[in-house]
C-alpha positions in Angstrom: -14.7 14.4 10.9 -12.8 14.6 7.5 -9.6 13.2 6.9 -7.3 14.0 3.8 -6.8 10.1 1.7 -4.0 9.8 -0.9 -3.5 6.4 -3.4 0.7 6.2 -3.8 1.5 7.4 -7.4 2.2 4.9 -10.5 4.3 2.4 -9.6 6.9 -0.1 -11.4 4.1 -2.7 -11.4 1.3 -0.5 -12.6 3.1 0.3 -15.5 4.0 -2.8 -16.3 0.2 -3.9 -16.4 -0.5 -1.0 -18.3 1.9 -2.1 -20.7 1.1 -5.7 -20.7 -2.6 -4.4 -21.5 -1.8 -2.3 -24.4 -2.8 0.6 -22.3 0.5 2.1 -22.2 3.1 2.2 -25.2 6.9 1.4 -24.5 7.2 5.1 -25.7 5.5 6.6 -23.3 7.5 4.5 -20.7 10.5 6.7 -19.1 13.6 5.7 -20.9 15.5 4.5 -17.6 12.7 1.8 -16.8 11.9 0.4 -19.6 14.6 -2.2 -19.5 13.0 -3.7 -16.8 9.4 -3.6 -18.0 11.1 -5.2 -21.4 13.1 -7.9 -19.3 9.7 -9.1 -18.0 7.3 -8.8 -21.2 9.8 -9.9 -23.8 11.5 -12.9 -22.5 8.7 -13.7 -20.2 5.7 -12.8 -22.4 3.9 -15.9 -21.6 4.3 -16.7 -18.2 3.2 -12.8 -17.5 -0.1 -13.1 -19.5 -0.9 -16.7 -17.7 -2.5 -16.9 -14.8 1.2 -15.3 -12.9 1.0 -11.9 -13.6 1.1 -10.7 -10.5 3.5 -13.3 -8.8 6.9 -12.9 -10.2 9.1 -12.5 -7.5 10.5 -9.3 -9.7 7.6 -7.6 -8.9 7.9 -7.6 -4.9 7.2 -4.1 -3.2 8.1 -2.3 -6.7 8.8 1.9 -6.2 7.3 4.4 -7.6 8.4 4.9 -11.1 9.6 8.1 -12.7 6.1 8.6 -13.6 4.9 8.3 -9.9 7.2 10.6 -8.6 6.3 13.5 -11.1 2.7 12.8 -9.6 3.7 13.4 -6.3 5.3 16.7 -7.0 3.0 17.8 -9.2 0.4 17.9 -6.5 2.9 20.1 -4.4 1.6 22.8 -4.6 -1.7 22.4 -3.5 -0.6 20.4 -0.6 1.5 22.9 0.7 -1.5 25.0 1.3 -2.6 22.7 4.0 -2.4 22.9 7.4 -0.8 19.0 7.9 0.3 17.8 11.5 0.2 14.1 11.0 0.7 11.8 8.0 -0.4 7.8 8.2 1.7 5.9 5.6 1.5 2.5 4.6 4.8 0.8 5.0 5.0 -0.7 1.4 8.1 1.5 -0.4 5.1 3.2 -3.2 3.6 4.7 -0.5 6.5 5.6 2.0 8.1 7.1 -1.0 4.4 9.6 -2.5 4.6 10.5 1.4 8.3 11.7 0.8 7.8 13.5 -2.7 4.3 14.8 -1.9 5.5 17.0 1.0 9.2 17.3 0.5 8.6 21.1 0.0 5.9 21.5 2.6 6.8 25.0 4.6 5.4 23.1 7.6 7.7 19.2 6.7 10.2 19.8 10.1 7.1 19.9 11.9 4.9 16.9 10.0 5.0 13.4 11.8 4.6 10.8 9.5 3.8 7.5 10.9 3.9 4.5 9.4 1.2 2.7 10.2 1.3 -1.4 9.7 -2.7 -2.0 9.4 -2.8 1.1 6.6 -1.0 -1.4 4.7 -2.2 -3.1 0.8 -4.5 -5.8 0.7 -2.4 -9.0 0.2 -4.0 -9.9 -3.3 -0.5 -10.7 -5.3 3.1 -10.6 -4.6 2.9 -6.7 -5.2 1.7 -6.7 -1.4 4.2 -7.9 -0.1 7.7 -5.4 2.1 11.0 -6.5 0.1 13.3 -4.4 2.4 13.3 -5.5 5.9 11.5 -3.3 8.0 15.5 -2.5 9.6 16.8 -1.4 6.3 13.1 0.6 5.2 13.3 2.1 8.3 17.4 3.3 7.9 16.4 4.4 4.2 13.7 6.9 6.1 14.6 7.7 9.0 17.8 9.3 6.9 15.8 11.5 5.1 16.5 15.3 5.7 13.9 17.4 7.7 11.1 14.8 7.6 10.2 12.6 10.6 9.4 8.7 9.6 7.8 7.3 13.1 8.1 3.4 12.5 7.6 2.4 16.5 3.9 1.0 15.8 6.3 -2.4 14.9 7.9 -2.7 18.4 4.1 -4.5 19.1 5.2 -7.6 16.6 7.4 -10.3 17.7 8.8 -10.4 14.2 8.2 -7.0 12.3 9.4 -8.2 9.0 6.5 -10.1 8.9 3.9 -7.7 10.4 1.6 -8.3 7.5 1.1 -12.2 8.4 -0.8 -10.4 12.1 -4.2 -8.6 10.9 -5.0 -11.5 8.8 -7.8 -13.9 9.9 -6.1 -15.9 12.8 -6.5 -19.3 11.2 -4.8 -18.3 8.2 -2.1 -16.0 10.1 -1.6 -19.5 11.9 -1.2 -21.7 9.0 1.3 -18.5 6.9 3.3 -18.7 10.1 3.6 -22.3 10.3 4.4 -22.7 6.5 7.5 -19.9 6.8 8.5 -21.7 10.0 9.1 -24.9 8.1 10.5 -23.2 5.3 12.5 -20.7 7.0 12.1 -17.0 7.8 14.7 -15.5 5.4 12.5 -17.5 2.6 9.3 -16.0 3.4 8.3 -14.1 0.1 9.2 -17.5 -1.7 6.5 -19.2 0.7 3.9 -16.5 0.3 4.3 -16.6 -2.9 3.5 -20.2 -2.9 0.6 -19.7 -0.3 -0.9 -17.2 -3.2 -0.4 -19.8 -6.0 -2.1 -22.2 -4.4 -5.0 -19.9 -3.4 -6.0 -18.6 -7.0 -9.3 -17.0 -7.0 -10.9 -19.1 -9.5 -11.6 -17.5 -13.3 -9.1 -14.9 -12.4 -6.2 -14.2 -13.5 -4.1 -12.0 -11.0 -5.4 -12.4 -7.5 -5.4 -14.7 -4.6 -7.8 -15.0 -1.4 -4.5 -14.8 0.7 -6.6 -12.1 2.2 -10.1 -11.9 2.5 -12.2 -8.9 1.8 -14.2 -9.6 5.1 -10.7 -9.2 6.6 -9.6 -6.2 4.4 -12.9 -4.3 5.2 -12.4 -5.4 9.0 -9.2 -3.8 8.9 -9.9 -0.8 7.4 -12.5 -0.3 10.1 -9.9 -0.8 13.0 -8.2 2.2 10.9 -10.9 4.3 10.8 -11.6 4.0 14.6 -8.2 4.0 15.4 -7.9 7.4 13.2 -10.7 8.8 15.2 -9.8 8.1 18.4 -6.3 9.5 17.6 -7.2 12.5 16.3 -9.5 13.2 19.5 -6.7 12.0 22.2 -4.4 15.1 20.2 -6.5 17.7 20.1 -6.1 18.5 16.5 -8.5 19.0 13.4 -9.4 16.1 11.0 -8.5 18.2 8.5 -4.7 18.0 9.8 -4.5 14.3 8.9 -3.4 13.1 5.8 -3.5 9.0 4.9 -1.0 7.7 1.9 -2.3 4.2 1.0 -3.9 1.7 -1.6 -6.7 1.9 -3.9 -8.1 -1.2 -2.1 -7.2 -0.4 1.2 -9.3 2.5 0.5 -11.9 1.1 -1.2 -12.8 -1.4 1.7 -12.1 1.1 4.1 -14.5 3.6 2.8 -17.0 1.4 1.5 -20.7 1.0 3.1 -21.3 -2.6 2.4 -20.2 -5.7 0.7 -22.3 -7.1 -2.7 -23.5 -10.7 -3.4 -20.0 -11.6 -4.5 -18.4 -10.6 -1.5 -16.4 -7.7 -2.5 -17.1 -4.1 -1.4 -19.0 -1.1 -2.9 -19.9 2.3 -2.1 -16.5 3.5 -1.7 -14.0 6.4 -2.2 -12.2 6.6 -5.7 -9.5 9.2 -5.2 -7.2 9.3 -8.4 -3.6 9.3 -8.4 -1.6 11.0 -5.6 -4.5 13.9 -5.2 -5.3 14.9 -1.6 -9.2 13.5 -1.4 -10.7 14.9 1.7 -13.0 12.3 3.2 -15.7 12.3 6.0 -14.7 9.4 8.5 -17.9 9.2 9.8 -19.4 7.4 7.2 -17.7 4.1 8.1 -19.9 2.4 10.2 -18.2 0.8 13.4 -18.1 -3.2 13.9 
């Protein structure tokens, strides 16, 4: 049982750590963005190479860039030689947004269902990881868009969707994120999770946090494989019909075998930019 897996296209923040690591020139930045990338490296220069790289709040949920987008549509036309019927999509804006460019010339789009799926979702390793929009106004921004069909009910199970995130994390630590936003007040919740991460550096490294552990990522990504499965049989339809627009670590820990001596993953998928990978389900072992 093979399903189709897709990383989002380059996004605001991945440029800006190519940039930041020499790995990418300002020239060969798109003209429109690279007042932004300059706004941060330039006046902030130090604060982005300490140990906050990931953590400025101007990095939240970033878009695809210019860059991203030409990805998406550059991988067209191969895509429209599929046979899609469903597409799973994160619900952070990079991947709602490859979902939209990827198949916006699809012969079959009118018929696609793209759901967006909470638990297909980033691991929550810096503020990167983190919805911007509330789910209302992603969902209006969507749900608007001409002869595609963005599913978002999978959020009518959360007692407060903005913050579906904070519920597939370990319990104690959903308990304590809760509790912290609580005291601090809901409409502040990045600021507080963006605390929560600076407090839980992993040590020697400079970008990311243990908000979420790997156990917990590769837990998750094993609900999601299941959950594909069981989906795909209850519709009758071919695996082949199934296409998943996530994260390279979502991926990673969904796809991978087992964990190292470190506690991260290995053995996993490494599909490149917004390229249809097609990839055999049953190889992740069930819990």
């Amino acid at each position: 049982m093979s399903i189709y897996l897709v990383r989002h296209g380059m996004s605001l923040h991945n440029i800006f750590d190519k940039y930041l690591h020499k790995l990418m020139s300002m020239e060969e930045i798109p003209v429109s963005e690279r007042e932004f990338i300059f706004s941060i490296s330039a006046k902030d220069r130090k604060f982005a190479e300490d140990k906050k790289l990931k953590f400025d709040l101007r990095l939240i949920d970033p878009p695809l860039s210019e860059l991203g987008i030409a990805q998406a549509r550059e991988n067209q036309k191969e895509v429209n030689k599929l046979d899609i019927k469903y597409v799973f999509v994160s619900p952070l804006l990079r991947a709602l947004q490859t979902s939209r460019f990827l198949f916006e010339t699809h012969p079959q789009k009118t018929n696609i269902n793209f759901i967006v799926v909470p638990m297909a979702r980033e691991v929550i390793s810096s503020i990167n990881d983190l919805p911007y929009w509330t789910l209302r106004k992603t969902r209006e921004e969507f749900e608007k868009i001409e002869g595609m069909k963005y599913d978002f009910s999978m959020f009518k199970q959360f007692e407060k969707p903005d913050l579906y995130f904070l519920y597939s994390l370990d319990e104690e630590e959903a308990k304590k994120a809760f509790k912290k936003i609580e005291e601090n007040g809901e409409e502040k919740y990045v600021e507080t999770v963006q605390q929560i991460m600076l407090e839980k550096k992993v040590p020697g490294h400079k970008h990311h946090c243990k908000f979420e552990s790997y156990y917990n990522a590769r837990k998750r990504g094993i609900l999601f494989a299941d959950w594909t499965r069981k989906f795909i049989k209850e519709k009758g339809i071919k695996a082949e019909q199934v296409v998943l627009v996530s994260h390279s670590s979502f991926i990673c820990h969904m796809t991978s075998t087992e964990f190292t001596d470190y506690g991260r993953v290995k053995d996993f998928a490494k599909p490149p930019f917004a390229v249809p990978y097609l990839f055999d389900l049953n190889t992740v072992p069930s819990p």
